[in-house]
N, C-alpha and C positions, 0 to 999 in steps of 0.2 A: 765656446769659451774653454771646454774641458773635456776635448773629445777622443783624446786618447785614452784618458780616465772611463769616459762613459762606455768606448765601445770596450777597454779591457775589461771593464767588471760589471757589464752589462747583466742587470737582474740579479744583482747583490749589491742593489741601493736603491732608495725611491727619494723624489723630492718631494717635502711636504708642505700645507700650506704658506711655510712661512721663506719656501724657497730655497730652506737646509737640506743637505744628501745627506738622508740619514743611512749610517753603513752598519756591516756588521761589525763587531768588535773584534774579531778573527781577524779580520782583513786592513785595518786599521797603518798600521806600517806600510804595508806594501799597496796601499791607494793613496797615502799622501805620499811615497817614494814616485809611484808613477805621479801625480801631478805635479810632485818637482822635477822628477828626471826628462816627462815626456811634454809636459803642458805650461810647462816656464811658472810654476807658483812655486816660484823660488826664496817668498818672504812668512815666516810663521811669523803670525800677529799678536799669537795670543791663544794659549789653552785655560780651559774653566772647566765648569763640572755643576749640575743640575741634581739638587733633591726634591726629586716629585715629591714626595709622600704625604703632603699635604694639597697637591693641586688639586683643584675643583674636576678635572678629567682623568679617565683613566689612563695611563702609558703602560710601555708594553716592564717595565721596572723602572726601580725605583731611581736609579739613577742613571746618568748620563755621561760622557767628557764630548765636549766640545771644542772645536780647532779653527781657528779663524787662519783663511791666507790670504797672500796677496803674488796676484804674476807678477812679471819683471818688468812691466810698465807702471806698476802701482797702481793700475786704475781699476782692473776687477777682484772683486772679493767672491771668496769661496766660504761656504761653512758648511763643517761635516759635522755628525753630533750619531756617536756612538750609545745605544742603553748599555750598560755593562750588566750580566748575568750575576746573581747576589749568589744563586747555588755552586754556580762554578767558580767561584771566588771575585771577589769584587777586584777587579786586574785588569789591563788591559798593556800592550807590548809598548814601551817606551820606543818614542823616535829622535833622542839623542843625537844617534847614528845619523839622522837628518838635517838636524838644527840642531847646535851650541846652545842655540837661546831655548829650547825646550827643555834643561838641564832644570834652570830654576823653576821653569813655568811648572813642570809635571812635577816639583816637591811643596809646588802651593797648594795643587789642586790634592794632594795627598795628607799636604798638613789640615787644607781646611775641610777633607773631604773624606778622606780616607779611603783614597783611594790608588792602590797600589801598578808601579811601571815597572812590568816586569827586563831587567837586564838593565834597568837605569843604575849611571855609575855611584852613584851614593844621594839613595832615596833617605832623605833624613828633612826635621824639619827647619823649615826658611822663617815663616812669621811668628810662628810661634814657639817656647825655650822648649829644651828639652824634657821638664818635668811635666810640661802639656801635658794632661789626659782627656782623651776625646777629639773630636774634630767640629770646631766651633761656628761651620757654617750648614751644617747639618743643621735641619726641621727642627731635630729634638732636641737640639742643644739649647739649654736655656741662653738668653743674652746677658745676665745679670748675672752670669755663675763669673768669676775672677776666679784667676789659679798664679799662685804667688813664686815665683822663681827665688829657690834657697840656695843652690849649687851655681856656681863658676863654668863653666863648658871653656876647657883648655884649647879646641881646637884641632889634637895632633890627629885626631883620628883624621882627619880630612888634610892635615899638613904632611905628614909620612907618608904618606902614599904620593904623592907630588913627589917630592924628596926621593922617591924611589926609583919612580920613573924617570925622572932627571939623572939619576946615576949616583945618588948618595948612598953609599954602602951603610954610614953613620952619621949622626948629625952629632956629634959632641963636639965639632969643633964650629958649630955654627950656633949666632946669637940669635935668639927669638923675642921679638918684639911687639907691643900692641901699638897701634897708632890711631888713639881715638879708645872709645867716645870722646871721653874725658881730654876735648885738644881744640882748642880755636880752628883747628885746621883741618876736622875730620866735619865741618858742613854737616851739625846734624847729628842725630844717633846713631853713628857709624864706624864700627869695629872693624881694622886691617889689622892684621894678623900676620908678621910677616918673617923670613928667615932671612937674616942677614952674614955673608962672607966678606964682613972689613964692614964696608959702607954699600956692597951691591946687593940686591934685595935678590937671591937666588928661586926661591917660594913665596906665594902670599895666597891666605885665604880672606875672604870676606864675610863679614856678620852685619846683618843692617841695623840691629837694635832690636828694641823695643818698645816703640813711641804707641804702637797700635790704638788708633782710637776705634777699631771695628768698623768701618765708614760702611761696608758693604751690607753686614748686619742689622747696623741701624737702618739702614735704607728698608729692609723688608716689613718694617709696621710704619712709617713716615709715607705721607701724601707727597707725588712726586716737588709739588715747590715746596714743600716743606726739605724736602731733600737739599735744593738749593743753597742752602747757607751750609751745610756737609760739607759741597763740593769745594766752597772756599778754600775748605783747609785742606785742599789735597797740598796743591801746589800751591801753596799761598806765596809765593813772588809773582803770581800772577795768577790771582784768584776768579778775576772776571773769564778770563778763559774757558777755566773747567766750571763754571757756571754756565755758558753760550754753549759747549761741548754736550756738558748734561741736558739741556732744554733743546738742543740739536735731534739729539738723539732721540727725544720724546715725541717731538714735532714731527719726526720720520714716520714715528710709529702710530701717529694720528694724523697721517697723510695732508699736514696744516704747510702752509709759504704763509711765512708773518710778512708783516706789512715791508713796504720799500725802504721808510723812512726806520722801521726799527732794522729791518738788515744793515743799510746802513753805520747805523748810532753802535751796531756791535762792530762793524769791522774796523770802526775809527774807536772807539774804546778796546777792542780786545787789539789794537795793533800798537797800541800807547801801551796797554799792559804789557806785549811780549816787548815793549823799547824797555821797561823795567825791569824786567825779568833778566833781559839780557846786560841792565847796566851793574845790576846785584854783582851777575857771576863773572863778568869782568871785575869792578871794582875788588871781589875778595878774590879772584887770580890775581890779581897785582900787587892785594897788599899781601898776600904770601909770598910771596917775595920778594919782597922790602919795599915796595915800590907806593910808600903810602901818601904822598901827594897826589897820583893818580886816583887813588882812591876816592879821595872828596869829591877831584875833580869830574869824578862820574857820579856819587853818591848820590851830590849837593845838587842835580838837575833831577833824582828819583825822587826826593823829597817833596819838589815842586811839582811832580805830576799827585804824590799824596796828597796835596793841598788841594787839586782840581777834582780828584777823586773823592776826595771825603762832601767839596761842597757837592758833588753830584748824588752823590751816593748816600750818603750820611759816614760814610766807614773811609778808615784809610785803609787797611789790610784786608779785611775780608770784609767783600761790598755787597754780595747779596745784590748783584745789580738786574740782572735775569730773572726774565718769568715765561713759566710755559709760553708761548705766544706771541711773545713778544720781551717788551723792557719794561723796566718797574714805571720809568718818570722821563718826559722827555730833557731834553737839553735847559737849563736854564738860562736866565738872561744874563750876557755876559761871558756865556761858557767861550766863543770861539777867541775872545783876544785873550782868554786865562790861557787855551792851546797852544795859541802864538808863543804868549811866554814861554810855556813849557819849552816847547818845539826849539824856540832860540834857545833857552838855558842847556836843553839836551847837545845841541851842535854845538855848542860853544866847550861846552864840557868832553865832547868825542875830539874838539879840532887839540884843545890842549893837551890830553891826555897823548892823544896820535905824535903830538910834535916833540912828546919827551921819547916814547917808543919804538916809534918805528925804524927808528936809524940807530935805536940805540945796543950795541955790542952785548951787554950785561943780559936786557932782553930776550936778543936772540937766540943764546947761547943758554939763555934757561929754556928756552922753550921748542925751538927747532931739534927737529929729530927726537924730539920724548915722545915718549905714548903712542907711538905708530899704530894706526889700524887700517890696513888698508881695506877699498873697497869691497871685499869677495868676503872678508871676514867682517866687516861692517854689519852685510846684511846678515850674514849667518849667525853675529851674534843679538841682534834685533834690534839694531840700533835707526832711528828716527832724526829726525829734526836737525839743526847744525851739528851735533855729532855725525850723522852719516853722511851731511852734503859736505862735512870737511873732508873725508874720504874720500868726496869728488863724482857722489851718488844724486842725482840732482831731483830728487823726491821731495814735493812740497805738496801740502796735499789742495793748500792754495790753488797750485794749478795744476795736479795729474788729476782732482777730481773737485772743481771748483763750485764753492758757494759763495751765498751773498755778492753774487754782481763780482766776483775775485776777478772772473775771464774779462770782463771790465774792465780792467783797471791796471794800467801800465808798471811794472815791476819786474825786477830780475829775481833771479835763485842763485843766492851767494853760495859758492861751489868751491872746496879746495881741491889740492893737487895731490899731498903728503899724508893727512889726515892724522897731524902729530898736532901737539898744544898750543903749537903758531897759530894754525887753519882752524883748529877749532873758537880759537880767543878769535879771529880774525872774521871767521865767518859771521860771525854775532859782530862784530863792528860794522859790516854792511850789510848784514840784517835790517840793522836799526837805523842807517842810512836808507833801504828798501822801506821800513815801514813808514816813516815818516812821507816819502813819494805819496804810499798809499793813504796816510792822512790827510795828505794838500789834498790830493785828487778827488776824496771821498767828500768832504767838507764841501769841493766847488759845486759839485751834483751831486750834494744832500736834498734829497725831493722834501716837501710837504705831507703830513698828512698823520693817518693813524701809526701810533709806536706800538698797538698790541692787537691780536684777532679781535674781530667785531663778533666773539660767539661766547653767549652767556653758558654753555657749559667747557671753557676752557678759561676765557677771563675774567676775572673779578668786576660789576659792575662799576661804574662812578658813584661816589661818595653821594651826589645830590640824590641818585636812586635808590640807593639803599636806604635814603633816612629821608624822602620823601614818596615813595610809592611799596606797596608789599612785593611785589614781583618781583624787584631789586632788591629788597631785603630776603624774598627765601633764595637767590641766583646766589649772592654773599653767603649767607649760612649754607648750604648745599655743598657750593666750591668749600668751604671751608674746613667744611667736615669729615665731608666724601673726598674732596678731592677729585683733580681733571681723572676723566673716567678713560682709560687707553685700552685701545685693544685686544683682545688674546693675543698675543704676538710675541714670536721671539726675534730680536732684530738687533743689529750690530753697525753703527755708524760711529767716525768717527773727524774731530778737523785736529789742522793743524795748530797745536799746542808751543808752549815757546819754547819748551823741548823737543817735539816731535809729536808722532802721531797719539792723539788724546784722543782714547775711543772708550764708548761706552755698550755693552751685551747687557740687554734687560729681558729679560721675562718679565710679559706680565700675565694677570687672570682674568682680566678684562674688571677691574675691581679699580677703586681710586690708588691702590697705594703697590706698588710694584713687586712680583712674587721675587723677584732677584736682580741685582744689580751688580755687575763686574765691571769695572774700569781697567781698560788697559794704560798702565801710566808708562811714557818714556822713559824713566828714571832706571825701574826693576829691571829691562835687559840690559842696560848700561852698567846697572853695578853690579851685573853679574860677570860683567868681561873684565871688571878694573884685575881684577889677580892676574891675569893672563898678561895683561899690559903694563903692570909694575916689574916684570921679572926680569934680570939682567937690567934693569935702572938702581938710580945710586939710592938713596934714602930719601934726600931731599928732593929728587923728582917724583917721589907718590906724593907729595901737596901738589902739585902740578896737574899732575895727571888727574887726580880725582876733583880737584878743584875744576878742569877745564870740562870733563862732564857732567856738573853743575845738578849734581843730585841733589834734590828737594825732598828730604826724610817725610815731609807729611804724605806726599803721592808714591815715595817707593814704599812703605810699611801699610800705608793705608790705617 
């Protein structure tokens, strides 16, 4: 898989049991250089970082950074996981020079970690303000400690230097503007920061906010389904997702295949959730500009899949519908002609929208040719999901690395050509033409049978046994308590989300309740490329641009 790697730095790495090359920290650059330059692991996934100092084993220090890749087929994954030396400085050499998208990744793992990249271009922090003290995903950082942001953060330190390189001697003659939070149209707690000549946006920096509800924190004392209803609120336009994402990811790491009928019941609910997800960030691309009869006429069919979801679920926005093992309840009586409805209201609402659209001048002309990313800088900036197959990238993870019966199940990979706000609005229109396929199809050969593992130490007994025999009653309290008990393990899976790749990196201690939890969300490399691709656009093309990759503030700030 990685044999230029192995044989160059043969006996300066070992694999351990959990299958990671753990490297030295010296070498770090110039082993993920050689697997992108020599072994095609052309995709950085995702950097994190490990504080042992309370693990039940010893490690060689106390912490770690860890590198997830991917080759140029999408289908093998690499993990390397460096210990960093605390005497020699807690440091390790930024690969920037490598990936774009490791710019934001190595100032998270330094704001939550403290841990520093040496020769990164402006290590500062990303989640949390500048008056931060401490690094809040450290062991010893209390969870209940709050720290109150008093000052303003203007920004220029990180606009001037832009400005410079661009060739600005002086900016007095240029306007600075914020766009957002505080804006119908900044989607979220999202600060653009931008330098304006007339109406063309020559610089712009990005600030995600600060919504932080700590999601990764709270995971380290919560029993993994107690985590569950967390994950709702990453991406809550489509909450079932990173619910099946997170129980994916756990099931990997308890080497469990839930039942047929509950793989099923997720890929016809999480494929209804990504038709909502993607009818959201259409409908508010369109009523950004002006286009607000479109608007309903996508809204008013997401409404109706709320109705189906809440009777299932008990919730309309965050359903909590996932459990280790399986799914909370099966299908109710009645559910498939409520689908039908949906499914018509959805087509009906895509066919009118389409017929005001797609022929129309005003449209085009807002959206063709903005926000260009093409495919080579797609990947480099870490971009996933309909943002990268707009760029004409055809990565779904559906099918480079399929579950739940995916390879099953007849479906294309909606692909652009340009990878500008057309392709991307575009590719979500037959996305959600694709998902629905995979509804009909899944619904005709939906099997019979169990929706959740038949193993009393992962699921909850039946109500009858828990309050008519004790064995059921201590399997109930035990799980309840303790929580599914997962293995030593450190392990990295991820599916496709209605953004892109939704992956989850958990350590556990073989204990119910997980030593660490990192989610990779679509969103965060996404909104670290928007400055890049505002620049030389007019003013009114950054609601475009940022609207078409359909950042979800709860999964980018976490």
């Amino acid at each position: 898989m990685c044999s230029c790697f192995e044989e160059k730095f043969k006996g300066l790495f070992k694999k351990d049991k959990n299958n990671i090359y753990v490297i030295d920290q010296t070498f770090v650059k110039a082993m993920i250089k050689c697997l992108k330059e020599k072994d095609g692991f052309h995709f950085l996934a995702d950097i994190t970082a490990i504080d042992y100092s309370t693990f039940n084993k010893p490690t060689p220090s106390r912490f770690a950074v860890v590198y997830i890749l991917r080759d140029k087929e999408f289908k093998n994954v690499i993990t390397l996981k460096a210990f960093i030396d605390e005497e020699e400085g807690l440091h390790v050499e930024s690969i920037t020079e490598l990936f774009v998208s490791a710019d934001w990744a190595e100032r998270e793992v330094w704001d939550q970690y403290g841990i520093k990249f040496i020769n990164h271009p402006n290590l500062k922090r990303v989640l949390n303000h500048k008056e931060f003290v401490g690094h809040p995903l450290r062991k010893d950082y209390p969870k209940t400690k709050g720290q109150l942001c008093t000052k303003t953060d203007d920004l220029m330190d990180e606009m001037i230097p832009i400005l410079e390189k661009s060739g600005f001697k002086s900016h007095d003659d240029l306007m600075f503007l914020n766009l957002g939070p505080a804006h119908p149209a900044s989607h979220g707690t999202i600060r653009n920061f931008v330098a304006l000549d007339g109406e063309t946006i020559v610089a712009a920096v990005s600030e995600i906010g600060y919504l932080h509800r700590g999601f990764e924190k709270s995971c380290e004392d919560h029993t993994y389904n107690q985590i569950i209803p967390y994950t709702d609120r990453l991406n809550y336009c489509s909450a079932i997702l990173n619910n099946i994402a997170f129980s994916h990811a756990v099931e990997g790491m308890l080497d469990v295949t839930i039942p047929e009928r509950a793989q099923f019941i997720r890929v016809i609910i999480g494929e209804l959730s990504r038709i909502i997800d993607h009818l959201v960030c259409l409908a508010a691309n369109l009523v950004d500009m002006g286009a607000l009869t479109n608007y309903w006429y996508l809204y008013n069919p997401r409404e109706d899949v709320y109705d189906l979801l809440s009777k299932l679920t008990g919730a309309r926005l965050t359903n909590s519908y996932m459990r280790i093992g399986g799914v909370a309840h099966d299908f109710y009586d009645g559910f498939e002609d409520d689908l039908k409805g949906c499914i018509t209201s959805i087509e009906k609402g895509m066919s009118d929208t389409l017929g005001l659209i797609e022929h129309n001048r005003i449209f085009h002309d807002r959206t063709q040719n903005i926000g260009i990313v093409t495919a080579q800088d797609a990947i480099n900036y870490g971009f996933t999901g309909p943002n990268l197959r707009a760029s004409g990238v055809a990565y779904d993870l559906r099918k480079t690395d399929p579950y739940y019966f995916y390879d099953a199940l007849d479906f294309d990979i909606a692909v652009g050509s340009v990878g500008d706000v057309y392709d991307r609005m575009m590719v979500r229109f037959e996305e959600i033409r694709q998902s629905i396929r995979i509804i009909n199809q899944s619904m005709k050969i939906l099997p019979k049978g169990d929706i959740i593992v038949n193993d009393h130490a992962i699921a909850l007994p039946k109500k009858e046994n828990v309050y008519g025999n004790i064995e059921g009653l201590m399997n109930q309290f035990k799980l309840t308590i303790d929580g599914v008990k997962v293995p030593s393990k450190e392990y990295y899976r991820a599916v496709e989300g209605a953004n892109g790749e939704l992956g989850f990196f958990i350590v556990s201690d073989g204990s119910g309740t997980p030593y660490k939890v990192k989610v990779r969300p679509p969103c965060f490399p996404a909104m670290a490329a928007l400055p890049i691709m505002l620049k030389g656009h007019m003013l009114a093309d950054s609601v475009l641009c940022l609207g078409s990759l359909n950042i979800i503030a709860g999964e980018l700030d976490r």
